[in-house]
N, C-alpha and C positions, 0 to 999 in steps of 0.2 A: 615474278620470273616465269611464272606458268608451268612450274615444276609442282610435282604433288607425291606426299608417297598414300598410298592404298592401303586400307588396314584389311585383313580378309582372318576368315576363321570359321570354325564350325559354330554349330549352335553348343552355348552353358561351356565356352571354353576361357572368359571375360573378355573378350572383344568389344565388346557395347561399353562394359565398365571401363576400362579402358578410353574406349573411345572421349566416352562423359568425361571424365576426369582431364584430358587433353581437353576438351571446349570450352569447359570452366577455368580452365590457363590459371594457376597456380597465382594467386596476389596479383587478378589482372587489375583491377580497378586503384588499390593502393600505391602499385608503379607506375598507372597510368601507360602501360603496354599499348601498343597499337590494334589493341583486340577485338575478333567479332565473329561471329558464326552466321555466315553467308547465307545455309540451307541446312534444313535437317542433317542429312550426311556430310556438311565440308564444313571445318572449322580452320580457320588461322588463327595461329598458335605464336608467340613471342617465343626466340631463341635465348634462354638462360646465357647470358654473358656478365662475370662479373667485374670486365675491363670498364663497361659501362658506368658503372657505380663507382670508381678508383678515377676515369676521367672526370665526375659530376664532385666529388671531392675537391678538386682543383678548380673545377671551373663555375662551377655553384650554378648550373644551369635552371631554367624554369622548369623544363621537361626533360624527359629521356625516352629516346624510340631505339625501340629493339630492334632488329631482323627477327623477319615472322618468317612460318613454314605452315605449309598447306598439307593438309590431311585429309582423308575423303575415307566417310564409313562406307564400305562395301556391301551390298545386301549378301546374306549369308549362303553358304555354298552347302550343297547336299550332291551325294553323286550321280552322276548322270547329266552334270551342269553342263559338258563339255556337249551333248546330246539334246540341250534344251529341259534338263526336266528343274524342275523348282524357277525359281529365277534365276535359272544357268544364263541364257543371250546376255541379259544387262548385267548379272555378275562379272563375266567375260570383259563384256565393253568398257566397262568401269576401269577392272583392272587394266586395258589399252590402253585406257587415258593417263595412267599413271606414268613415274619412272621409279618409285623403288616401291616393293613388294613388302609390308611387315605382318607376318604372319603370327598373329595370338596362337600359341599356346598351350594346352592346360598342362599343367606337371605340379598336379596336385593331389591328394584323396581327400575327398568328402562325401560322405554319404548322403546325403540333405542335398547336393546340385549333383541332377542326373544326367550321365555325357551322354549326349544323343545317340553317340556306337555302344554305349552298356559299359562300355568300362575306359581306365585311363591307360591310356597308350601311344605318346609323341608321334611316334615312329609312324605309327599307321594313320593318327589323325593328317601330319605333315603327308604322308603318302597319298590321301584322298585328295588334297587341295591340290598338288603337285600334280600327280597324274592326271587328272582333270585340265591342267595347264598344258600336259603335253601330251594331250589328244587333242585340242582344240587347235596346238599348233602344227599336228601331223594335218590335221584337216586343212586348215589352211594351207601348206607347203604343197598338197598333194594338187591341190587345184592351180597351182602357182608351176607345179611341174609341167602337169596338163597343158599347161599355153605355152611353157619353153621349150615344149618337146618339138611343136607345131613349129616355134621361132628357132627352131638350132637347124632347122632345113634347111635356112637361108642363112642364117647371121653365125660365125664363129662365135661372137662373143657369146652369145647367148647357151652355147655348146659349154663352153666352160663352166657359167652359171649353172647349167643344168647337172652336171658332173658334181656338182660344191650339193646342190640342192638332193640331189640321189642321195649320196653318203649322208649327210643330214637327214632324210627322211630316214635312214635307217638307223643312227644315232638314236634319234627320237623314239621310235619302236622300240627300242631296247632300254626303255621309260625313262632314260636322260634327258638332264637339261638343256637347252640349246646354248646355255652361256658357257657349259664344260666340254665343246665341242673344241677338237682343236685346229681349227682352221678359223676361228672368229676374227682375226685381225687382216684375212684376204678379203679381197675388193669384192669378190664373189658373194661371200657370206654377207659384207654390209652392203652391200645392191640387194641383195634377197632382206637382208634384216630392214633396211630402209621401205621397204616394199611393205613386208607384212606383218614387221614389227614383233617379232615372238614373243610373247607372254615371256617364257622359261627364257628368256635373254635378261630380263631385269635384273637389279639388283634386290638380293633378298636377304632382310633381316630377321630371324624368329625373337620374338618376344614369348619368352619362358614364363609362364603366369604361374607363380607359387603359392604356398602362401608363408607365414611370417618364420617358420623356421627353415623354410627353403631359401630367405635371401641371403643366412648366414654360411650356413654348406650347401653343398648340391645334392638333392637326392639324385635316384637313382634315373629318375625323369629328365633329369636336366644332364647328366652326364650322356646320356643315350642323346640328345638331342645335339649339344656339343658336338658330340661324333660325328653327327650327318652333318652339322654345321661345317665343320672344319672338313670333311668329304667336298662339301660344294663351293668352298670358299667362299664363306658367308657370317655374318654376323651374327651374336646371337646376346640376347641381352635379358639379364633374370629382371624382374616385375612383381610384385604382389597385385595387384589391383585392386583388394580390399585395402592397404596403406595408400595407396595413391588417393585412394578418395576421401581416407581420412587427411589427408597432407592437403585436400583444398580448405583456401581459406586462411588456415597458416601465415604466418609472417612469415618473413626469411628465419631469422633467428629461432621461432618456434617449430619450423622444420628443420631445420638443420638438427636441433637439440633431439626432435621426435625422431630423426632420422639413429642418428649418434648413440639412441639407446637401444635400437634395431640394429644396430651393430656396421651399418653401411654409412655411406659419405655424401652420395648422388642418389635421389630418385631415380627409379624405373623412367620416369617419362623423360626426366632431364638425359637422360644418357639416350633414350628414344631419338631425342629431338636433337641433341648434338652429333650421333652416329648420324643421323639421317641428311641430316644439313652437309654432311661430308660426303656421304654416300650419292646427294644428287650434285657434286661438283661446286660447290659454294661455300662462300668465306664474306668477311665482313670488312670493309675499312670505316673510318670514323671523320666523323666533321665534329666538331668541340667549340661553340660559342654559348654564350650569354643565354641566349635563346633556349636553346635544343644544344643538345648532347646524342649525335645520330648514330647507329649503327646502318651501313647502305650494304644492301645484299648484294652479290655480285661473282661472277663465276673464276675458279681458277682461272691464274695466266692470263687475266685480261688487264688491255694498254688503259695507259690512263685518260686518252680520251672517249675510253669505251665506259669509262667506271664513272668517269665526271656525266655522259650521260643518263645516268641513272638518276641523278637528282634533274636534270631537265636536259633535252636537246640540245639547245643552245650551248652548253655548256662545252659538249663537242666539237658543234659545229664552228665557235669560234675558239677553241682549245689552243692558247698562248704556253702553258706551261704549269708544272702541279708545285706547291708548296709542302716536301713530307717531310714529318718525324713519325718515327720509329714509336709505335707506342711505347715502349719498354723507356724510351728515353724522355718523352713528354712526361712519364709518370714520374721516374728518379730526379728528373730535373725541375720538378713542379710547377710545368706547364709552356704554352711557347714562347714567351720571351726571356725564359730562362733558357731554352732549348736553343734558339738562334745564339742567343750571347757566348754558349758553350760550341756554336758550330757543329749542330746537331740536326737543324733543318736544310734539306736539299733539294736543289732546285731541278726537276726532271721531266725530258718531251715527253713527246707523243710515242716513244718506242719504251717508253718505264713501263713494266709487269707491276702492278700494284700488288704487294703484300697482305696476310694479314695484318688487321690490327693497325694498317699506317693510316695513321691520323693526317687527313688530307684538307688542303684548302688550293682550289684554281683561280688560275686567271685566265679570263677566256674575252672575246672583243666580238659584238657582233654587231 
């Protein structure tokens, strides 16, 4: 899909740990997951779904493929990144490439891992990454003003843009996000966001790295972080990342049970990778034969001959008409020729919003 989310963080806040743990992808070899690590920094990751497993039940397939999600380790940020100092430029670029922001971190005490700032404190680590985001995008806006000042001489529209772009640079100076700007959904703001793309416009998840008595309540790290979470409209998801990396390797049932004595339900990663997979607009429907048991990645609100795409062109291009059930009904009614018999499969053009979870088969003519 060419969606990726960014992991970024300070140094010793488990960003790398983390990281590792995602590239080793949880039972990838045992599930036979679609798995691989591209480059040092980028892994593809399999999307935990256990519809997967409830359709391979019915259908006794030879394989099963996940929807995977893309991850990119970020080189570590120090201050001054915005300015060039450390490996600020490509820290920057990196995070451009991305669409959602998952920011590691620490909300922990240990004596033995020394924080790079001298002590633990969300608030002001979040504060360096962040601020560093929007100076970088003051920079940018400021240069982008500079040529529309030139072009509002002549062009009205550009006048308008210039007026969205002013208030915005001064939003920004007063070390807001550009995403909590309130004018983001005028044509101005996305002409300018289209253009330069702001960092502080993404979507931002913090990943709260605890450790094992912090996943049961929240110390006092994680509530202060909550705070600013819910300030910026953003996600926030607790983590050990010393258990994540005991949990590789694991079977499902021997995590779950390792999990279950830890007191939780979901791995730190698995809620990573399900929040994130929503966060950049994507959802799964299903193909179910003999063969393969598919999960097909594919974006909200899209028709179904945009979805039948996804497995090949042609599928679009000669797009006749989709075959859906309801997963919820191929499961209860144990599989599709049970489903058609109950009149439960239905027949849908080219203007059907494919669902979650609808178990799909086309007919297409080329």
């Amino acid at each position: 899909m060419g969606l990726s989310i960014g992991l970024v963080g300070l140094p010793n806040v488990g960003k790398s740990t983390t990281f590792n743990a995602l590239t080793k992808a949880q039972n990838a070899e045992a599930a036979n997951y679609p798995f691989c690590t591209i480059e040092p920094n980028k892994a593809v990751v399999p999307v935990p779904d256990k519809r997967l497993s409830e359709l391979a039940k019915i259908v006794n397939p030879e394989r099963l493929q996940y929807s995977t999600l893309d991850f990119v380790d970020i080189a570590g940020l120090v201050k001054g990144a915005s300015k060039g100092e450390g490996l600020g430029n490509k820290f920057l670029s990196n995070i451009r490439e991305t669409e959602v922001i998952l920011q590691i971190v620490r909300c922990f005490d240990d004596e033995n891992i020394v924080h790079n700032e001298g002590s633990i404190d969300p608030l002001r680590d979040v504060e360096i990454i962040e601020g560093e985001l929007v100076l970088a995008d003051i920079e940018v806006l400021q240069n982008r003003i500079d040529r529309l000042k030139k072009q509002a001489k002549s062009d009205k529209g550009a006048a308008g843009v210039l007026a969205v772009a002013e208030e915005l640079l001064e939003f920004l100076a007063d070390g807001n996000l550009a995403r909590n700007f309130s004018d983001t959904q005028s044509d101005a703001y996305r002409q300018l966001n289209n253009e330069v793309r702001f960092l502080t416009n993404k979507e931002i998840m913090y990943g709260a790295n605890v450790d094992e008595d912090g996943l049961l309540e929240d110390n006092d790290y994680v509530l202060a972080l909550k705070e600013h979470a819910a300030k910026n409209n953003c996600e926030i998801i607790k983590l050990c990342a010393k258990v994540e990396e005991e949990l590789i390797g694991l079977d499902e049932e021997e995590a779950s049970e390792f999990l279950s004595e830890l007191g939780v339900s979901e791995s730190g990663l698995d809620q990573i990778i399900h929040k994130g997979f929503d966060k950049l607009g994507l959802m799964s429907y299903f193909t179910a034969g003999v063969k393969e048991v598919r999960a097909w990645t594919i974006r909200k609100n899209t028709t179904a001959p945009k979805a039948a795409a996804v497995i090949h062109n042609d599928f679009e291009k000669g797009f006749i008409r989709a075959e859906v059930i309801a997963y919820k009904d191929f499961v209860e009614l144990g599989g599709e020729a049970k489903a058609k018999e109950a009149g439960k499969m239905r027949l849908e053009g080219k203007e059907y919003i494919v669902q979650d979870g609808d178990v799909m088969h086309f007919r297409f003519n080329v």
